[in-house]
C-alpha positions in Angstrom: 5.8 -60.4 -4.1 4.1 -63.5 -2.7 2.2 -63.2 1.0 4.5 -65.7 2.4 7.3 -63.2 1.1 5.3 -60.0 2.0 5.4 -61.7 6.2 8.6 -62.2 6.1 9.5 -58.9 5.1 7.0 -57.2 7.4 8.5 -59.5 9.9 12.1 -57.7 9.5 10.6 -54.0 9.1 8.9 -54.4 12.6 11.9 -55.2 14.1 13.8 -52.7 12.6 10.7 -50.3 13.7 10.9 -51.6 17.3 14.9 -50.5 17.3 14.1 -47.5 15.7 11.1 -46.3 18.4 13.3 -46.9 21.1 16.2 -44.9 19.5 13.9 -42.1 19.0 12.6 -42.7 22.9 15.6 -42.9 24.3 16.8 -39.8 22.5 13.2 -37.7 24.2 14.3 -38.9 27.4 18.3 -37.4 27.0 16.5 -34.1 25.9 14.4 -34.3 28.6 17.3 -34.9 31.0 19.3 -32.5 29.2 16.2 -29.4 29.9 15.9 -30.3 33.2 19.5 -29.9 33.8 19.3 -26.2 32.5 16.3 -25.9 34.4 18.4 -26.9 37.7 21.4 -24.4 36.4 18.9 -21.6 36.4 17.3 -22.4 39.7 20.6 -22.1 41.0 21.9 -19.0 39.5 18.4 -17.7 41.3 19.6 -19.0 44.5 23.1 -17.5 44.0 21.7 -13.9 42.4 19.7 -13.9 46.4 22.5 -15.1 48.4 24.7 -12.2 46.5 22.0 -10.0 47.6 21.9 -11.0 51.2 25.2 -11.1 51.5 26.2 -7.4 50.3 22.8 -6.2 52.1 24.4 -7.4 55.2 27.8 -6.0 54.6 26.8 -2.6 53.8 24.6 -2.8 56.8 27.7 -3.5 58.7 29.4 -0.7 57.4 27.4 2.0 58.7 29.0 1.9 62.0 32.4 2.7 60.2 31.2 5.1 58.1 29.4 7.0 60.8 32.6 6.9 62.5 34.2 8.6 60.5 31.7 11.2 59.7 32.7 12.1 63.5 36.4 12.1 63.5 35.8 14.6 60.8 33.5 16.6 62.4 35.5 16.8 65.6 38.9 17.6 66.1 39.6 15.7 69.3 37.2 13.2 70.6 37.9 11.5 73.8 37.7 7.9 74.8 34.4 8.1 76.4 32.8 9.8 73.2 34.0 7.1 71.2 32.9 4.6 73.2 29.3 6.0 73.5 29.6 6.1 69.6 30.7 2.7 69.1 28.1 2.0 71.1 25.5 3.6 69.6 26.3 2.2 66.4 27.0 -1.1 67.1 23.9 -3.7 67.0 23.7 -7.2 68.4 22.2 -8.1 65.2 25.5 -6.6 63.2 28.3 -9.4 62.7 30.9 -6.7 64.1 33.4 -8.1 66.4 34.7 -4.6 68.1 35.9 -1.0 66.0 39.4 0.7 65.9 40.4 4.1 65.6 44.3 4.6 64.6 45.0 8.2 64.5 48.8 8.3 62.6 47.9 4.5 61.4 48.6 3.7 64.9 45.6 2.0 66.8 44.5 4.5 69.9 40.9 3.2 70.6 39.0 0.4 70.6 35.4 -0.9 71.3 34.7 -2.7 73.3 38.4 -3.2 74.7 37.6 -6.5 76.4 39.5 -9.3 74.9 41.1 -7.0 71.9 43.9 -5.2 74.7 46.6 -6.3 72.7 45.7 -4.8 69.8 46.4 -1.7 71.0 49.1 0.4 69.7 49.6 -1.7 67.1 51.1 0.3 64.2 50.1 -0.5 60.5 53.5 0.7 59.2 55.0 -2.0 60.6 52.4 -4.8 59.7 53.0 -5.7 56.1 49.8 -7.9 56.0 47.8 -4.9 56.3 49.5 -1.9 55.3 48.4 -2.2 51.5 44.8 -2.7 52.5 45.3 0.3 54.8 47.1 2.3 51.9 44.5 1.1 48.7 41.5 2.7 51.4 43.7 5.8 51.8 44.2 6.1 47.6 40.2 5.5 47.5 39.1 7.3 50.0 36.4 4.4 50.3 35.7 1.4 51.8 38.2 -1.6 51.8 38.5 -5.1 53.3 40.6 -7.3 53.7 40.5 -10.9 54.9 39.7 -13.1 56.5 43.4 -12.4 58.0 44.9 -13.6 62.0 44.1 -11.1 64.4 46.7 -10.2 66.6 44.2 -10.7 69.9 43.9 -13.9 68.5 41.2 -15.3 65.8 40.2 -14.8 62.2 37.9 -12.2 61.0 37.5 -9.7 57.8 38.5 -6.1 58.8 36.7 -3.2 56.7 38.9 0.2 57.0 38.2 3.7 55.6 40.9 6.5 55.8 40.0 9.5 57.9 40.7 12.7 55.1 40.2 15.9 56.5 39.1 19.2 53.9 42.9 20.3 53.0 43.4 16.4 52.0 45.4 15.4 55.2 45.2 11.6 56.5 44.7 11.8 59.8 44.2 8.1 59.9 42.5 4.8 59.8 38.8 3.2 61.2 38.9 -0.5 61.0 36.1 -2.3 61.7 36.2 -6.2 62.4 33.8 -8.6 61.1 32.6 -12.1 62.2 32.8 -13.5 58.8 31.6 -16.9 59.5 28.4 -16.1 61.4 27.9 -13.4 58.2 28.1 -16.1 55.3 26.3 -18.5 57.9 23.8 -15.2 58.1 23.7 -15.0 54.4 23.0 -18.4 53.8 25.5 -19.8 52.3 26.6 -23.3 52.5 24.3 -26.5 52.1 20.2 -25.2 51.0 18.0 -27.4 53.3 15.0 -26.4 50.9 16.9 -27.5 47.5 19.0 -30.0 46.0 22.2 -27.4 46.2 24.8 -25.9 48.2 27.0 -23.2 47.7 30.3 -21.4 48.3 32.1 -18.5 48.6 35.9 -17.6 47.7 37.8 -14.5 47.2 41.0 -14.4 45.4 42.9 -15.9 47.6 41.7 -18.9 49.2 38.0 -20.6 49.6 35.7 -18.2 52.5 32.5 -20.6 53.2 30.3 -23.5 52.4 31.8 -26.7 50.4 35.1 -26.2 49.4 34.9 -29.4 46.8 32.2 -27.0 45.0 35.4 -25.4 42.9 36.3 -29.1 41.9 33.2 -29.8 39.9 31.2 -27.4 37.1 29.9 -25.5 39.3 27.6 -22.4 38.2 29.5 -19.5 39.4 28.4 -15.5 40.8 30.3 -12.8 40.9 29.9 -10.7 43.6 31.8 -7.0 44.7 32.8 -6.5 48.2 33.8 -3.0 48.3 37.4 -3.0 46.2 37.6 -6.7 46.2 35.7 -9.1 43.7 34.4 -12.6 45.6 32.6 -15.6 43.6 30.1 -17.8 44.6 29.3 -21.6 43.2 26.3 -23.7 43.2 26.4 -27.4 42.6 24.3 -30.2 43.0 24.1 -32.2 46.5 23.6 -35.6 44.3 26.7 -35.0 42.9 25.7 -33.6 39.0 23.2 -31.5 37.3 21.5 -34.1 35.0 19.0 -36.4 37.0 20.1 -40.3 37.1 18.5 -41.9 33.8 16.8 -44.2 36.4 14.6 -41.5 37.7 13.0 -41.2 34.1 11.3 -44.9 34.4 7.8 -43.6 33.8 8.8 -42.4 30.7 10.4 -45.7 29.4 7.1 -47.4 30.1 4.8 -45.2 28.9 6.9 -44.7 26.2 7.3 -48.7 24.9 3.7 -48.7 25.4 3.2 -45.9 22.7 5.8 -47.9 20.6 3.8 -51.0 21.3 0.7 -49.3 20.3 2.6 -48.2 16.9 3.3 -51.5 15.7 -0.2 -52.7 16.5 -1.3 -49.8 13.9 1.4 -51.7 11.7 0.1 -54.8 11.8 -3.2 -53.7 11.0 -2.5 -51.7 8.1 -0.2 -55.0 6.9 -3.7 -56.9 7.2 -5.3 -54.3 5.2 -2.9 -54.2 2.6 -5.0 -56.3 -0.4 -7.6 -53.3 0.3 -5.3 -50.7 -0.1 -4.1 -52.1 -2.9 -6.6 -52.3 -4.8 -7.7 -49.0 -3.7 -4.6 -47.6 -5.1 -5.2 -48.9 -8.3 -8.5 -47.5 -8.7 -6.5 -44.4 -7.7 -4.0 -44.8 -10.5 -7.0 -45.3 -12.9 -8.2 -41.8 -12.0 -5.0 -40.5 -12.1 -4.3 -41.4 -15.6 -7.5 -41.2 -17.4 -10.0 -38.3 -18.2 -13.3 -39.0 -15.9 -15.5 -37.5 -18.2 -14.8 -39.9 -21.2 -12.9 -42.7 -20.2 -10.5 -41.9 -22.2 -6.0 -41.9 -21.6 -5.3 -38.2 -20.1 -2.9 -35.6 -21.1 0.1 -37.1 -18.7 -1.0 -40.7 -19.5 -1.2 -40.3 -22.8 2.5 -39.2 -23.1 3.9 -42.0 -20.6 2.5 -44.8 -23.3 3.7 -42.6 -26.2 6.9 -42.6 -24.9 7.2 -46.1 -24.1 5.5 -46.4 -27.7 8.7 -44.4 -29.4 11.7 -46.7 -27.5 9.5 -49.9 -28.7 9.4 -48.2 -32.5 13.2 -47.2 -32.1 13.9 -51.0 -31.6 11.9 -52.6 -33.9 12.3 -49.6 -36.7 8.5 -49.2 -36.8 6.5 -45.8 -38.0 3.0 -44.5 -36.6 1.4 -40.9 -36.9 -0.5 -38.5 -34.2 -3.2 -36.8 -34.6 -4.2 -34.2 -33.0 -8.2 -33.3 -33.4 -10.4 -30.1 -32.9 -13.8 -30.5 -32.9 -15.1 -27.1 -34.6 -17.7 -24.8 -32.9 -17.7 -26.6 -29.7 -17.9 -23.4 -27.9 -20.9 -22.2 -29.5 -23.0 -25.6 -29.1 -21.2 -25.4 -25.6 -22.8 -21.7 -25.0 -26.1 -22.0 -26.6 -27.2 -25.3 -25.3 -25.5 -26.1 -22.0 -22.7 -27.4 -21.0 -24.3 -30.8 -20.2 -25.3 -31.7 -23.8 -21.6 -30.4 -24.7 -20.1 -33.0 -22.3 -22.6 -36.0 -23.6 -21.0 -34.9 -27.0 -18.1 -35.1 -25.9 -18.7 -38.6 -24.4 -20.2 -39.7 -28.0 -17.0 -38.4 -29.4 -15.3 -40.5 -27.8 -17.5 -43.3 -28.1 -16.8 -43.3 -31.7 -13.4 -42.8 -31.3 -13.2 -45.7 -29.9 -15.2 -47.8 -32.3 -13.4 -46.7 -35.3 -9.9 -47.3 -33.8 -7.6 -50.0 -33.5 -7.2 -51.8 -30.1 -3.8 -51.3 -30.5 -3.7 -47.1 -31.4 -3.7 -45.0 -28.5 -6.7 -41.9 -27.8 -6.7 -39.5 -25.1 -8.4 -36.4 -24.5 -6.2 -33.4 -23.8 -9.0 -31.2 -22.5 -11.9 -29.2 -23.8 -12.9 -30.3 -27.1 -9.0 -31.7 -28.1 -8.3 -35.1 -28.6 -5.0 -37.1 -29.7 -5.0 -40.3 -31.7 -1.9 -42.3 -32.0 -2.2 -44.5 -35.1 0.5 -47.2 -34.4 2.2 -49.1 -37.5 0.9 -46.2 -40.3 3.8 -46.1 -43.1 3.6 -43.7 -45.4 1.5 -40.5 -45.7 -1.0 -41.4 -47.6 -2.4 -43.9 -45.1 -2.7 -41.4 -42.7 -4.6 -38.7 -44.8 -7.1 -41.9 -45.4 -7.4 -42.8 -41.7 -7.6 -39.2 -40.8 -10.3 -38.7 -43.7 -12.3 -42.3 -41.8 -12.2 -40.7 -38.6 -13.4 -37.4 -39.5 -15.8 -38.8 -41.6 -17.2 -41.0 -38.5 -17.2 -37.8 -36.4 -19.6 -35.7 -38.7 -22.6 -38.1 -38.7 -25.5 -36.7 -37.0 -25.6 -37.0 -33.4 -29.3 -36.4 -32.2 -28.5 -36.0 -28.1 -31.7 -34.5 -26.0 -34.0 -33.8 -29.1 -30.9 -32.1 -30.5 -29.7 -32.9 -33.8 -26.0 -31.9 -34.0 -23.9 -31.9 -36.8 -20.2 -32.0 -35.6 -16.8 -31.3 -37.7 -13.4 -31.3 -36.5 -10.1 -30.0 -37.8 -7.0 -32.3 -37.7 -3.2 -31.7 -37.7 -1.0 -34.8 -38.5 2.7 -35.2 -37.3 4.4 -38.1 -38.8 7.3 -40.4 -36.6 10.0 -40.0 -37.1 9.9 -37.3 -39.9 8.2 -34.6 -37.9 9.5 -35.0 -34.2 11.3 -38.2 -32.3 10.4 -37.3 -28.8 6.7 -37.1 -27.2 6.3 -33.2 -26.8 7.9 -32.3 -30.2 5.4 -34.4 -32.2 2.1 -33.1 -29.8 3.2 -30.1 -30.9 4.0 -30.4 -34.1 0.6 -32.2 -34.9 -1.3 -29.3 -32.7 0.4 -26.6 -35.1 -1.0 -28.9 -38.1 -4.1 -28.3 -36.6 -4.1 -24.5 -36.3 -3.3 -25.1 -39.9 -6.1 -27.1 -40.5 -8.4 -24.6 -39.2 -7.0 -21.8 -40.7 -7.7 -23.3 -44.1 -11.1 -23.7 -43.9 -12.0 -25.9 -40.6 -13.5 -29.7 -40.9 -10.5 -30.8 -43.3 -6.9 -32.3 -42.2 -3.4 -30.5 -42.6 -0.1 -32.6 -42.4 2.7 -30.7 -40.6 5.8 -29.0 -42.4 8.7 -26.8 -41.4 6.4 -24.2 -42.8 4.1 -24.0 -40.0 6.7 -24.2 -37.4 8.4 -20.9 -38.4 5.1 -19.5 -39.0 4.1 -20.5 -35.0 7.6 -19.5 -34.1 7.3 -16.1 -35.6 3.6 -15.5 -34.5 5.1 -16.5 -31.2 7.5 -14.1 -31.0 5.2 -11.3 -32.6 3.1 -11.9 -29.4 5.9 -11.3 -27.0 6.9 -8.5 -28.9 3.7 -6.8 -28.6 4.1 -7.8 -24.7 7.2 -5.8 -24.8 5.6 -3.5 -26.3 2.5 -2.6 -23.8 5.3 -2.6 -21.7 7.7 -0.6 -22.9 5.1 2.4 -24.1 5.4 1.7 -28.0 2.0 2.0 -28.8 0.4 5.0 -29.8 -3.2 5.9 -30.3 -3.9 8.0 -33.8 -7.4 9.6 -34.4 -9.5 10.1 -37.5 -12.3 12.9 -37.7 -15.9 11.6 -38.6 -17.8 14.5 -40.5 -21.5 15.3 -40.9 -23.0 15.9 -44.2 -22.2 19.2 -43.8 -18.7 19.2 -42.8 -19.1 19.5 -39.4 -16.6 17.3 -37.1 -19.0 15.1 -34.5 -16.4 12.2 -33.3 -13.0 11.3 -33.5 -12.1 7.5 -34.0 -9.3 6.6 -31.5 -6.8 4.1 -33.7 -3.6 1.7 -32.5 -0.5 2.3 -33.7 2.5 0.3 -33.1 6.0 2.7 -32.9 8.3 -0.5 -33.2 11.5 0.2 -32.4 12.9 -1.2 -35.9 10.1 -1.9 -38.3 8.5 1.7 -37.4 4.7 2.7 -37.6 2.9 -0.4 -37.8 -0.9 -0.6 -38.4 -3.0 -2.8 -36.2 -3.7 -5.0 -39.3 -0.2 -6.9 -38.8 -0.6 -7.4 -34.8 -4.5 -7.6 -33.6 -4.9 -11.1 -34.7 -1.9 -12.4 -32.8 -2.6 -10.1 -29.7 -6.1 -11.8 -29.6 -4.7 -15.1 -30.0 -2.1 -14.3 -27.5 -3.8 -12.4 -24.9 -2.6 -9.4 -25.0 -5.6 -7.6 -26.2 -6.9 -6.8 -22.7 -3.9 -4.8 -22.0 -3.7 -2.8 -25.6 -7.7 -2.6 -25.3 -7.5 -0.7 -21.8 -4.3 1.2 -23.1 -6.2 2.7 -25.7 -9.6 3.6 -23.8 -7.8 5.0 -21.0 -5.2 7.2 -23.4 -8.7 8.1 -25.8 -10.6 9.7 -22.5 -7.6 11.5 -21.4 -6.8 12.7 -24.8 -10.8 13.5 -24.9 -11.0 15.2 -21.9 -8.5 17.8 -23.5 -10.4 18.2 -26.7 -13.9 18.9 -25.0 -12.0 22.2 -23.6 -12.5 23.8 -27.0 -14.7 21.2 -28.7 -17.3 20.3 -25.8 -19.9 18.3 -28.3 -16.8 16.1 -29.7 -17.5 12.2 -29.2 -15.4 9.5 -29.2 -15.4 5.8 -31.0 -13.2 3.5 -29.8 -12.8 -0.2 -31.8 -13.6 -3.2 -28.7 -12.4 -6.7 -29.7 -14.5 -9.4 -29.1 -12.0 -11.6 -27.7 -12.4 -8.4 -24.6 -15.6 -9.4 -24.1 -15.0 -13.1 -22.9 -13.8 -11.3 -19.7 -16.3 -11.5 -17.0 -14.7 -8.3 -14.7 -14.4 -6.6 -18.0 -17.0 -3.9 -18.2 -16.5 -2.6 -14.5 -12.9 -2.0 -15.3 -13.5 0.0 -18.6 -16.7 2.2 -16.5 -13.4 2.7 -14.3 -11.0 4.1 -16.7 -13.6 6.4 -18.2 -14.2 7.6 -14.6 -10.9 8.3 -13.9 -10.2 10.1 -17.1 -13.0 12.8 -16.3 -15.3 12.3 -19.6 -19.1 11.3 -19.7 -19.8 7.5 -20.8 -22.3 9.4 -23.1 -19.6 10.4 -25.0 -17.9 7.3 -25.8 -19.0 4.7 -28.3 -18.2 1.1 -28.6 -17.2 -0.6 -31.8 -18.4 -3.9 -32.2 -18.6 -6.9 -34.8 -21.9 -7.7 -35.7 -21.2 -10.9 -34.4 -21.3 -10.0 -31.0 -25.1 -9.7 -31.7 -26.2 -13.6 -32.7 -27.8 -15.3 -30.6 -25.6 -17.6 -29.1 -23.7 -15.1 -27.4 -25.6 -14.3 -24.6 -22.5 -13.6 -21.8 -21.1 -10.6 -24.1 -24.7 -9.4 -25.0 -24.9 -9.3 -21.0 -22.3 -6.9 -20.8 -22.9 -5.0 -24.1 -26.2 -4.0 -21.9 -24.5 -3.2 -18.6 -22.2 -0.5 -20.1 -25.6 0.9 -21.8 -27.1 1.4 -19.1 -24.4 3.1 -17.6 -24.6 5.8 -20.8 -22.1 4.0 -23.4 -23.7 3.5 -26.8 -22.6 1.3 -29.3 -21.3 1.3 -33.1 -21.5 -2.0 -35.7 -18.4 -1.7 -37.5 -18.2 -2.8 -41.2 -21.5 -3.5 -41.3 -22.9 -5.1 -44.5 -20.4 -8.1 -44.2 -21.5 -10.1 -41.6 -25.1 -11.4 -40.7 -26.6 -7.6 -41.2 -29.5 -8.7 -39.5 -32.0 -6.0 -38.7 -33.6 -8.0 -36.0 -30.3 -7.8 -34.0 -29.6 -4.3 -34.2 -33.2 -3.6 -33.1 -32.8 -5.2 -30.0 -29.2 -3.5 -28.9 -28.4 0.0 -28.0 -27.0 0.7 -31.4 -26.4 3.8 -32.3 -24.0 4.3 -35.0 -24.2 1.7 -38.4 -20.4 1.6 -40.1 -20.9 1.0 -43.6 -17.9 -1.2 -44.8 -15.4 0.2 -47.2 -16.4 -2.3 -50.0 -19.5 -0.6 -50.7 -17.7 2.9 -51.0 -15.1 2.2 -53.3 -17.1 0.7 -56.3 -19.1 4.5 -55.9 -20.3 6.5 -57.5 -20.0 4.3 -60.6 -21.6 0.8 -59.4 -25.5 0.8 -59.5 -25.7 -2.2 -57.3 -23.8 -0.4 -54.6 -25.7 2.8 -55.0 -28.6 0.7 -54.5 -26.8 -1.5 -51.3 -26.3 2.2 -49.6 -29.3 3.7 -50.3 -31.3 0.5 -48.9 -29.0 0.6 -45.7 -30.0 4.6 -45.6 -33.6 3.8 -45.0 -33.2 1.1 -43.0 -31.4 3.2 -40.5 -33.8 5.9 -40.6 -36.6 4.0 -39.6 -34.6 2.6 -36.8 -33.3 6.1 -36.0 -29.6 5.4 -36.2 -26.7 7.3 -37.4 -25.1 5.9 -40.9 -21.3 6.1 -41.4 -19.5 5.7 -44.9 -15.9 4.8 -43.7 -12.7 4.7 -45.9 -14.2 7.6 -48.4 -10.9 8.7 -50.6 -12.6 10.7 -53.9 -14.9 13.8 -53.5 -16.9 11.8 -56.1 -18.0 9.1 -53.5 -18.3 12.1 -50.9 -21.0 13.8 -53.3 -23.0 10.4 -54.1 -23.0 9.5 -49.6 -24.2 13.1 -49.4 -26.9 13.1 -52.3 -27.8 9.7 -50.6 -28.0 11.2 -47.4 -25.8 9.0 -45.4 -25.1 11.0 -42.5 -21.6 10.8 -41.4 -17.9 10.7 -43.6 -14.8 9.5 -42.5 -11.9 8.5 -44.7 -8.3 10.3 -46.2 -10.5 12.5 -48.3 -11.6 15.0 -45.2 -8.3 13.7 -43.0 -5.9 10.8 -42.4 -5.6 9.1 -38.7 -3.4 11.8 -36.9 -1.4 11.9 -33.5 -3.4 14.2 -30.6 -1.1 17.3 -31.1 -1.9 17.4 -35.2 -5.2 16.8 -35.1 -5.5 19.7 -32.7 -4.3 21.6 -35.5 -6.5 20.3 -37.8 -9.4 21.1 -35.7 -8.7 24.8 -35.1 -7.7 24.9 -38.8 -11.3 23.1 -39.7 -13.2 25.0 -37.6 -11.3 28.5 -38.4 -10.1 29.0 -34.4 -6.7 30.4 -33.9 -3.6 28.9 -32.3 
C-alpha cells in the first residue's frame, strides 16, 4: 500500500473512530444517567422508610388515650361523666391530633370529650350505621385496635376514628371507645406531601381512595411503601418533582465536553502513531527476524524452519520435484559442553554453523532445532545415493579441527536422512522420520549417517510404548524389588543386592535388562530409582531385626544423577525408612568417575559425607582407572562377570583377578566376584582371596519373604 493510499485510508478509520468514541461516550453518560436514577429511587425509599416511621410513631402515640380508656372501663364497673371527662382529659395532649373521644356502652354513644361541637353525636347507635358497624364489629372479633376512615362525621367533618371493643374477664362486650383523629394535620405532622429539602414528594392512600400529598403521584412509577395501620394496610409513593427519575441529558454537558476532549486527545495519539508508522515498521521486521531465527547462530529456527518446508513441499507437489532432510547430531557435545564451558560450546556451535553454511547451497534450507541439532533441507536431491554423498560432504566438513580458545576440538556428528516423498509428505512426518534415522545413526556406532526405513519406525513406536508401559507400571505397583545375598570368603552373608523386577501383567517376570535402557531414555528412571531405594530401606529395616550387621547395595543409574535436587531426596527416603546411610551402598558406572563429570562427582561426595559409600559395578570394563577410585569414597570394587566365567581354567583371567586383588588391598577396598555359577570358580576367588561372592551358586535373586527363609536356613535360626 502506497502512502498516498495509507492517508486515505487513515483518513476513513478516524472518522469511523470519531463515530465510534462518541457511541461509546454517549453510552457512559446513559449509564451514568441510568445510576443516578437508582441512586434517586433509593434516596426515596429512605425518605418513605422515615415518613412510615413518623407516621405509625405518631398514630400509636395517639392511641394511648384509647387504650388507657379502656384499661378503665375495665377496671371500673360504672364510671360517671365527670370521671370520664377528667380522664379524657388527662390523656388527651394539645400536641395529639385527637379531635374528641367516645364511649358507647351497648354500641350506643353515652360520652363524649369534650362535648362542644360533637352534641349530635350523641346517642348515635352503631347498629344502625352501616358505614361503621363492620369497623366496630372487626375491633370486637380482634379485640385490638381498628380504624377506619377518613369517613363523614355526623357533627360534621372528616376524620379517621380508631375504636377498641371494651371485653370484660367472662368475654362479654360491654362496648365500644372510638377515638377521632385529625388526619390531615397528622400526615401534614408526618411529613408527607411535597419535601422542601429534596427533589420529591409523596403520598399516602389506603385501599379505598388517595389520604394525602399529590394525588397524580399513583399516575406515574412511583416507588411505593407499605405501611400497617393497625388492621388496615396504607401505601406510600415517592416521585420526582421534575417530573421523572433520570436527570435531563442536558444536565450531563460537562461530561460531553470533557469527554470529546478525551476523544480529541485519542485521535491526536492516532495521528502520531500514523506518522510513526515507517518506524514501526521496520521495527516489526526486525521483530519478525528474531522471531524466526535462532540468535545464537543466525540460523532458520525450529517454527521457521517448518513454515519454508512447508511452502517447500506444495512447490515440490506442483512441479514433481524431490529433496531430502537431514537431521544432524553433533556427538559429545555435552561432554565438550561440561568440561570446557558453555561459552566455547556456543562458539562451536556458531562455527558449526558457519560451515554449514559454506558447504550448502543457497537454495537448501538449515536451521537449528536446539542444543546441538541441526536440520538441513537439501532441495532438488533425486535418488539416494546423492544424499549419502552430500550427507558424507557435510559430515566430512564438520570433523575438521576446530582450534577455538587454544582448544583443539575434534567434532563428529551422527545423521538420520528422510527422503520426500518416500519417507513422509508433510513437514512433521519427515522431521521425524529423519530424527529416528538419527537415533539410528548413533546407535550404530555415532559419526556415520543412517537412511530411514519402516524398521526404525516400529522400533521407535515400540520403544515408545515400552516407556509408557513402564509409566503404567510405576503406577500401577508392577514392579518388584528381588535381592541376592553377597557372601564373605567364609560363607558368611554381609549384604543383600536390592534388584528390579518387572511383574507385567502379560509377559510376566521381566528382568531389568529389557526396560532400564528405555526408562533412562524416557525418564522414568527417577521414579523406578526412588521406588526401589525407598522399598530396599523398608525391606532393610525388617532384616536388621534379626540380622543387625546386614548391608544393603542398591544399583543408581547415571541418568539419576543429572538431577540437581536428587541427592536430598534419596537422604530423605533413607530417613523415613528408619535405616543408617552407613548401611547403604551406591552402585555406580565407573564412568561417573572421569573427569568431565564434575556435577554428579558433586553429589557422589554430598551423600558421602552424609555416611553413604559407594560400589563400582562391573569393574574391569570401563576406564578401570586406579587414579579415579583413589579419589572417591569407594568402598566396594564389582568384578564383572566376564572375568569369572572363563575361571578356573583361563590363566589370563586368573592373572586379571589376582592383579585386581592387590590392587584393592593396597587401597583397602572390598573385592566382589559377581555372577559366580560353579563351586570351581568359588574355590579359585577364594584361594585368590577375593573377598566377597555373589552369584546362583550360593543363591538366586529372591522376593523379601524367601530370602528370609534363606537367611534363617543359612545361618541355622529357626522359623
Amino acid at each position: 500500500m502506497n502512502f498516498f493510499a495509507q492517508r486515505r485510508w487513515f483518513a476513513v478509520f478516524l472518522f469511523g473512530s470519531f463515530l465510534g468514541l462518541q457511541a461509546v461516550l454517549f453510552s457512559l453518560i446513559s449509564s451514568l444517567q441510568s445510576q443516578q436514577a437508582d441512586a434517586e429511587r433509593l434516596s426515596g425509599l429512605q425518605l418513605l422508610a422515615t415518613q412510615r416511621a413518623q407516621l405509625e410513631g405518631l398514630m400509636n402515640a395517639n392511641l394511648v388515650s384509647v387504650r388507657g380508656l379502656r384499661a378503665e372501663f375495665l377496671t371500673v364497673d360504672d364510671v360517671s361523666q365527670q370521671r370520664f371527662e377528667r380522664l379524657a382529659r388527662h390523656l388527651l395532649d394539645d400536641e395529639l391530633h385527637t379531635q374528641h373521644l367516645a364511649v358507647a356502652p351497648n354500641f350506643i354513644i353515652q360520652y363524649i370529650y369534650p362535648l362542644a361541637g360533637n352534641e349530635a353525636a350523641l346517642g348515635l347507635d352503631y347498629r344502625r350505621e352501616p358505614e361503621q358497624l363492620p369497623s366496630v364489629l372487626l375491633a370486637i372479633e380482634s379485640n385490638d385496635v381498628v380504624i377506619q376512615g377518613p369517613i363523614l362525621l355526623r357533627q360534621g367533618g372528616e376524620a379517621i376514628i380508631a375504636r377498641i371493643p371494651v371485653i370484660d374477664m367472662d368475654g362479654r362486650v360491654w362496648g365500644v371507645i372510638s377515638q377521632v383523629i385529625d388526619h390531615q394535620r397528622l400526615f401534614a405532622d408526618a411529613g408527607i406531601g411535597a419535601q422542601p429539602d429534596t427533589n420529591l414528594r409523596t403520598a399516602l392512600r389506603n385501599q379505598r381512595r388517595h389520604l394525602a400529598g399529590d394525588s397524580n403521584i399513583w399516575d406515574h412509577s412511583a416507588i411505593n411503601l407499605e405501611v400497617n395501620i393497625g388492621q388496615e394496610q396504607w401505601q406510600l409513593a415517592a416521585y420526582p418533582l421534575r417530573g421523572g427519575w433520570a436527570r435531563p441529558i442536558t444536565d450531563y454537558w460537562l461530561w460531553f465536553v470533557t469527554g470529546n476532549l478525551f476523544i480529541a486527545a485519542i485521535l491526536a495519539l492516532f495521528i502520531v502513531v500514523f506518522n510513526s508508522h515507517r518506524r514501526l515498521q521496520h521495527t516489526f521486521e526486525v521483530i519478525t527476524h528474531q522471531a524466526q531465527t535462532d540468535p545464537l547462530t543466525g540460523l532458520s529456527n525450529r517454527a521457521h524452519l517448518r513454515h519454508l518446508l512447508d511452502d517447500y513441499i506444495g512447490f515440490c507437489i506442483e512441479h514433481g520435484e524431490k529433496f531430502c532432510v537431514l537431521f544432524i547430531d553433533l556427538d559429545n557435545f555435552k561432554q565438550i559442553n561440561d568440561s570446557l564451558g558453555h561459552e566455547l560450546g556456543d562458539q562451536l556451535l556458531i562455527e558449526i554453523s558457519l560451515r554449514l553454511r559454506h558447504r550448502l547451497r543457497d537454495r537448501d534450507l538449515i536451521s537449528r532445532l536446539g542444543g546441538d541439532e541441526f536440520v538441513v533441507v537439501l532441495k532438488n536431491v533425486p535418488d539416494l545415493d546423492t544424499s549419502l554423498t552430500l550427507a558424507s560432504q557435510i559430515q566430512h566438513c564438520l570433523s575438521e579441527t576446530i582450534h577455538l580458545n587454544n582448544h583443539t576440538l575434534h567434532i563428529h556428528a551422527s545423521i538420520g536422512i528422510a527422503l520426500y516423498p518416500n519417507d513422509g509428505e508433510d513437514v512433521t512426518t519427515l522431521l521425524k522420520h529423519a530424527d529416528i534415522a538419527m537415533y539410528s545413526a548413533k546407535a550404530a556406532g555415532r559419526n556415520t549417517s543412517a537412511f530411514f526405513d519402516a524398521s526404525m519406525q516400529r522400533t521407535a513406536e515400540s520403544q515408545l510404548q515400552l516407556s509408557e508401559d513402564i509409566r503404567a507400571g510405576v503406577k500401577n505397583n508392577e514392579f518388584r524389588v528381588f535381592y541376592q545375598p553377597i557372601l564373605t570368603r567364609n560363607g558368611c552373608v554381609s549384604h543383600v543386592e536390592a534388584l528390579l523386577r518387572w511383574q507385567h501383567p502379560e509377559q510376566g517376570l521381566i528382568g531389568p535388562a529389557y526396560f532400564i535402557e528405555t526408562a533412562e531414555r524416557g525418564g522414568a528412571i527417577h521414579a523406578l530409582g526412588d521406588f526401589v531405594l525407598q522399598q530396599a530401606c523398608a525391606d532393610l529395616k525388617l532384616l536388621q531385626r534379626q540380622w543387625p550387621q546386614l548391608k544393603l547395595t542398591v544399583n543408581r543409574s547415571s541418568a539419576e544423577f543429572n538431577d540437581a535436587a536428587v541427592a536430598p531426596r534419596w537422604l530423605a527416603l533413607i530417613r523415613q525408612a528408619g535405616v543408617e546411610p552407613k548401611d547403604i551402598i551406591f552402585e555406580i558406572t565407573e564412568s561417573m568417575l572421569m573427569p568431565d563429570q564434575s556435577r554428579q562427582q558433586a553429589l557422589i561426595s554430598t551423600l558421602e559425607r552424609h555416611g553413604i559409600s559407594f560400589a563400582i559395578d562391573d569393574f574391569g570394563t570401563g576406564y578401570s582407572s586406579v587414579n579415579y577410585v583413589r579419589r572417591f569414597p569407594i568402598s566396594l570394587l564389582k568384578i564383572d562377570q566376564s572375568f569369572i566365567t572363563a575361571l578356573p581354567g583361563d590363566k589370563r583371567s586368573i592373572a586379571m583377578v589376582g592383579a585386581l586383588v592387590q590392587m584393592a588391598q593396597a587401597l583397602n577396598i572390598g573385592l566382589v566376584a559377581e555372577g559366580v555359577a560353579e563351586q570351581g570358580q568359588a574355590d579359585c576367588l577364594k584361594d585368590l582371596q577375593v573377598d566377597y561372592l555373589q552369584g546362583f551358586l550360593f543363591c538366586k535373586p529372591l522376593p523379601l519373604a524367601q530370602l528370609e527363609l534363606w537367611l534363617q536356613e543359612k545361618s541355622g535360626v529357626s522359623q
